[in-house]
C-alpha positions, 0 to 999 in steps of 0.5 A: 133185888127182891121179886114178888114171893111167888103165888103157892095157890098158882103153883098148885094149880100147874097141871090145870093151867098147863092143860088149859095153855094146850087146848089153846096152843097146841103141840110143841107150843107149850113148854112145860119141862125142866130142861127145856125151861132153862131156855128162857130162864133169863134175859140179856141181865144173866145175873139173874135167873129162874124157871118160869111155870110154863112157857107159851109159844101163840102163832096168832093173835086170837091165841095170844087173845085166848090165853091173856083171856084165860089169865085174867078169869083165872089169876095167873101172872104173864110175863112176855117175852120177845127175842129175850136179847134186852139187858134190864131184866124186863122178860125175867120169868117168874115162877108162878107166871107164864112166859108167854114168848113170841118168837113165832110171831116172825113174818113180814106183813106188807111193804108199802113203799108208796106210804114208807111203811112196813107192817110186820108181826112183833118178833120180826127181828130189827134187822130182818126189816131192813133186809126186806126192804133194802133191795128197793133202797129202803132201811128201818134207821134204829140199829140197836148193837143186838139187832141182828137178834132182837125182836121189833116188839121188844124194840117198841116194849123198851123204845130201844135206840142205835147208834143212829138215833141221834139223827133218825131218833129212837124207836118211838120216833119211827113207829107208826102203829102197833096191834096190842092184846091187853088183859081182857084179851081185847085186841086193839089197834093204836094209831097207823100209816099215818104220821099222827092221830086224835085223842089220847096218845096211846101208842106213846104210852105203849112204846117203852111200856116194858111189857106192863099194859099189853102184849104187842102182836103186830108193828107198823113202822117207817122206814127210809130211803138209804142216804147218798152218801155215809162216810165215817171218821175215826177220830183219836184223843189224849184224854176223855175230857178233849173227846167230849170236848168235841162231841159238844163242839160238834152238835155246838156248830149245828152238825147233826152226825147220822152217828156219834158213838164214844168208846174209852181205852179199855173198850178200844183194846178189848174191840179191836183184839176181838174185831181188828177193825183198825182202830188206833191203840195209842189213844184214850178215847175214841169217836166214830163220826158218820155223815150222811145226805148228799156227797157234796153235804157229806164232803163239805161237814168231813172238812167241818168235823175234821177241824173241829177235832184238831182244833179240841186236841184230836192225835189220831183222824182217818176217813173212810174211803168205801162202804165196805171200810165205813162198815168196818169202822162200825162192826167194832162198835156194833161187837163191843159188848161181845168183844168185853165179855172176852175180857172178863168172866162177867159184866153188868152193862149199864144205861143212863142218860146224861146231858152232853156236856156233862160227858166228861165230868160224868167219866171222870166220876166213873173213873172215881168209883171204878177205884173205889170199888175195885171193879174195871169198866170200859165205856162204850157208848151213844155219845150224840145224845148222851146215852151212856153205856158202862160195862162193869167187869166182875167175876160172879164166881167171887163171892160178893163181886155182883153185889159189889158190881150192882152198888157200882152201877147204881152209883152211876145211874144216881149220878146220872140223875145228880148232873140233870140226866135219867135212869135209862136211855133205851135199855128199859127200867126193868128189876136192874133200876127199878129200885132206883126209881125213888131217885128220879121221881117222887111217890106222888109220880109212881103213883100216878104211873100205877093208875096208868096202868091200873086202866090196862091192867087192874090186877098187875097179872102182866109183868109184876115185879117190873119197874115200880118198886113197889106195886100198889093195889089199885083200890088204893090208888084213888078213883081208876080209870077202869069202867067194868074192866075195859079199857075206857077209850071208846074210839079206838079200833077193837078186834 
């Protein structure tokens, strides 16, 4: 994985842009040592490590204003930063950028029960908003694994999603606007407390925009009223194959579970040492079933699913009793990755997207590489709509092992393209699969994303070295969008 060379003449100028970073953020808000650099030296993708020139820390939006201002009049790189929790290398500082991190960004603006809304700066964190709301009822539905961590506009940056998107979808379906400073330093607002808007999609384009078109300060999302009734199932399997037999089985007779999470032998052992949950040990694969609605609905779907995993070969059923259980049953899911990182020095945990029934056929293959490569894997992952989550185990301390793990993961994400499916699913592109991306699309289509963000960006100052493999000028592009270097969409809300 190879990175921008970094830009001497940036580097040079270090003093001069720190002190410009100051006369806009002042005190402890600009980080400019070493030791205390190393802070934000990596992302959740810890393979990969570096110092950024400075760190930058706004409390406002008229500061996050000023300093892309600043960095446009002066050509130096930003690369933002949320909660620094994402596992595709998005927020991977560079070293002649400024990591512009909004961890201070951290307040809850407004809740709107009446409109089913909350309005909340960038670096709330997921959960922090269900937990504002959920004294009157109320949740924000995607749940990522690190949401008690991650920030809800790294969350919109990498259209994060949960074990409960397969019902309530993922976060682009339950964002209603966001504020976002581009380049210019222009703040700009798409869309609102209102479920659509005209004109171009521009809060599409930002969500899942990896931080390449602007900095998000503010989110507008929806949240929901808490079900009636969630009650889950842990349901055993002989086989891989019989599981995901199910899982189509499933969705095949129109039952569309609140959550439908899979998890292989190795996961299940590696959880369940580290979380005791209660999950049987005897068993090859695991699904966590959770119905939600009316208690009446919820026992009438129980009775469904429960004989559609015994008539594809289920060993092991069992039905949680209370909330309290239900949870249990949930917070070995939600610490599997953790609960892996006790089993092997290191890991890569990969993101792809397959179409369900191809579930098995796509384990078994990562069972082929798994030999051919040496490497374990457990699989924990979003079998309802097929989002895969293999966790490669290696050892970094053994020369060529991360070389070897990287191969191995992007086999399976080749693979995952090969059976109709995408590179990712909701970690984001990032450096991880950015190098991959000639596998699901033609040049003809990079191109064309480029010119995208040639209008919000024309000199690739936010985020470089992301996503595309390789970043074209956009004089070389074709005819821009770009008007004197505003953003060309005149009806949109300015600042």
């Amino acid at each position: 994985m190879k990175m921008p060379k970094p830009d001497a003449g940036v580097i040079a100028r270090r003093a001069e842009i720190i002190k410009a970073m100051q006369a806009i953020v002042s005190g402890e808000g600009v980080i400019t040592e070493d030791e205390e650099l190393r802070a934000y030296d990596h992302d959740g993708l810890m393979a990969y490590k570096g110092l950024p020139l400075v760190v930058v820390l706004p409390e406002t939006t008229e500061q996050v204003s000023a300093i892309l201002e600043y960095c446009a009049g002066n050509e130096v790189k930003i690369v933002p930063r949320g909660a620094g929790t994402g596992l595709s290398g998005g927020a991977l500082p560079l070293a002649d950028a400024i990591t512009l991190g909004l961890g201070k960004f951290n307040k809850i603006l407004e809740i709107d029960f009446d409109n089913r809304t909350v309005v909340a700066q960038s670096g709330v964190t997921n959960l922090g908003l269900t937990q504002a709301v959920e004294d009157e009822g109320f949740y924000y539905a995607p749940d990522p694994s690190s949401q008690i961590a991650c920030s809800i506009g790294g969350n919109i940056a990498e259209n994060s999603g949960g074990v409960h998107s397969l019902k309530y979808g993922l976060t682009t379906n339950n964002v209603l606007g966001i504020e976002m400073v581009l380049m210019s330093g222009e703040i700009v607002r798409f869309g609102g407390k209102y479920l659509d808007s005209g004109g171009y999609d521009l809060l599409g384009v930002a969500t899942g925009s990896e931080g390449l078109l602007g900095v998000i300060t503010e989110v507008t999302v929806r949240i929901l009223r808490k079900p009636e009734t969630a009650r889950a199932l842990l349901i055993g399997f002989p086989t891989n194959e019989t599981a995901a037999d199910c899982v189509a089985a499933i969705i095949g007779a129109g039952i569309i579970p609140g959550g439908m999470e899979m998890m292989d032998k190795p996961a299940i052992h590696a959880t369940e040492d580290f979380v005791h949950a209660g999950y049987p040990l005897d068993v090859q694969a695991l699904l966590i079933v959770e119905l939600d609605g009316p208690e009446v609905e919820v026992d009438h779907l129980i009775e469904r699913v429960d004989a559609i995993a015994r008539q594809t070969g289920a060993t092991y059923l069992r039905i949680s009793q209370s909330e309290e259980e239900r949870e249990v049953f949930w917070s070995g899911r939600k610490n599997a990755f953790p609960a892996v990182g006790r089993i092997s020095p290191d890991y890569l945990c990969m993101d792809g997207t397959i179409p369900r029934h191809k579930l098995a056929e796509v384990l078994n293959r990562i069972e082929e590489l798994s030999r051919q490569y040496g490497l374990r894997v457990a699989n924990v992952f979003h079998a309802g709509d097929g989002n895969l989550h293999p966790l490669i185990l290696f050892d970094a301390n053994e020369p060529g092992e991360l070389k070897k793990a990287e191969n191995f993961g992007a086999d399976i994400l080749r693979y995952c393209v090969e059976v109709g499916g995408v590179l990712t699913g909701e970690h984001g592109v990032g450096i991880e699969k950015r190098d991959l991306m000639g596998v699901m699309f033609t040049e003809d289509d990079l191109k064309h994303q480029q010119r995208l963000k040639c209008a919000f960006d024309p000199a690739h100052l936010l985020n470089p070295g992301k996503v595309y493999p390789t970043l074209h000028r956009c004089a070389e592009l074709g005819r821009m969008f770009v008007h004197e270097g505003k953003l060309p969409f005149p009806d949109i809300p300015r600042f």
